[in-house]
N, C-alpha and C positions, 0 to 999 in steps of 0.2 A: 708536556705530558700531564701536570698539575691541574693547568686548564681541560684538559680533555675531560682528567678523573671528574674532576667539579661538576665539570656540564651532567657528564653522567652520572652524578648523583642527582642534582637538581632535577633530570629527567626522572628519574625513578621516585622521588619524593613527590613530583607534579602526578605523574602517571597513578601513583596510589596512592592520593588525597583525588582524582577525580574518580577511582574507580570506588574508592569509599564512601562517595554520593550516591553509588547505586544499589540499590537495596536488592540483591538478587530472589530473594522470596518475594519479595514482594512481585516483580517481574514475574517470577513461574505463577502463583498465584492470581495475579491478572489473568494469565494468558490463558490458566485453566478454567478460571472462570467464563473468558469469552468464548472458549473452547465448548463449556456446556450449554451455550447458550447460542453456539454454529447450529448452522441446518450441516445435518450431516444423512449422507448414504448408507444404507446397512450398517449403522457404527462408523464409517469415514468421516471426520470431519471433511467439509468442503472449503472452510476458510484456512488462510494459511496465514502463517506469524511471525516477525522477523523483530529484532532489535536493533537498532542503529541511534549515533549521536547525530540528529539532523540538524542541528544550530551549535556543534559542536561545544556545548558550554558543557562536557562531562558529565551529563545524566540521561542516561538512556530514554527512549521514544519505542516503545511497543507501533509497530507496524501491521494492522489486518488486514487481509487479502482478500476482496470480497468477487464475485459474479453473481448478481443478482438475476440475470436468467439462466446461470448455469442450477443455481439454489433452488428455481421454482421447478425446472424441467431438468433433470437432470441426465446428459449425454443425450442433448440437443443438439449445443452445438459443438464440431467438429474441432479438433486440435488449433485448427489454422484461426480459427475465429474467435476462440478462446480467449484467447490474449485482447482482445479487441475493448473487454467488456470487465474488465480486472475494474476496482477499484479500493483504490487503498483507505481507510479510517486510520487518524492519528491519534494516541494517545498519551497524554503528556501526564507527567507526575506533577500533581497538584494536592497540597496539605497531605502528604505520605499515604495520596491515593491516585491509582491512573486513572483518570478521566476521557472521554472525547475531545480531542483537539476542536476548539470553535473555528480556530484558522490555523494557514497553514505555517511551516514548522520549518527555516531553512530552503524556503522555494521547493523542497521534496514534489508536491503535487503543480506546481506552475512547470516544473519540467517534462512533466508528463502530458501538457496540452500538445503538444507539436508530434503526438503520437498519437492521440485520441482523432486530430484535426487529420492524419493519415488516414485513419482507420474511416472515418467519415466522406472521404474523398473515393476510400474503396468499397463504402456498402451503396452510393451515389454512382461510382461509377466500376464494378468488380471486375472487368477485363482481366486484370492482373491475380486473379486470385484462382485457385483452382479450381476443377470444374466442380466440385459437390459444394465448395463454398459460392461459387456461382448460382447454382441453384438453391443455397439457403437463402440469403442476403435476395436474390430477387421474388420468394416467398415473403420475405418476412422483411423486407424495407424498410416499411414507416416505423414497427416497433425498434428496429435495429436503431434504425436513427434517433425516436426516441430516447432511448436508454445511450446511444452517445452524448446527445446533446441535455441530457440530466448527469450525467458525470461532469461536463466541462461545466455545467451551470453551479455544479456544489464545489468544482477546483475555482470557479473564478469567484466564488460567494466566501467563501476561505481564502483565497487571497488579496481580498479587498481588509480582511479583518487585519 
């Protein structure tokens, strides 16, 4: 019983010395900054923004959610293809400022190749995709692919760092 209480204290002392490396202002304040500086629709922002510890060392990682042709044309493309064309920015706390992650953060975006390389196989070959994503992806091919194969270029240029 002694041991147990121990351990649970030692958790609760670890847990709130790493949650007091995170400056929560400082986090909302980032986010609202890259907030004002989203392309957004009628006032919607169109990036989206998450927190997570991705090299789990107890300091939070700002996550931005990008589609760069959903940004330029906006309700282009369809639900289904949507996802296809996501790309995440990492930003890491650096001298009690978040910055651009130069590389990547915990493998976070190396696990997202084997999704993107899906998504590539389906604007190459769309059999499997529904009929109106059928007829976008055979419209719009070469840019499709472009814009996949500049996401895996900047995950595999970040994971070399």
């Amino acid at each position: 019983m002694k041991n147990t209480i121990g351990i649970l204290i030692i958790t609760l002392i670890l847990t709130f010395s790493c949650s007091a490396q995170n400056d929560w202002k400082l986090i909302e304040k980032t986010i609202s900054e890259l907030k004002s500086e989203s392309p957004n629709h009628e006032g919607a922002i169109l990036n989206s923004y998450s927190i997570k510890d991705l090299d789990k060392d107890g300091i939070y990682e700002i996550i931005e959610s990008n589609n760069r042709i959903e940004s330029t044309a906006i309700g282009f493309l369809n639900i289904e293809l949507s996802a296809a064309f996501d790309f995440d920015k990492i930003y890491v706390l650096n001298d009690k400022q978040y910055v651009e992650s130069k590389s990547d953060i915990g493998f976070f975006l190396q696990n997202k190749i084997s999704q993107y390389e899906l998504w590539k196989r389906l604007i190459l070959n769309p059999e499997n995709l529904n009929s109106d994503s059928k007829i976008l992806v055979n419209e719009n091919r070469e840019s499709f692919l472009k814009e996949i194969n500049w996401i895996l270029k900047n995950i595999n240029e970040k994971s070399r760092k």
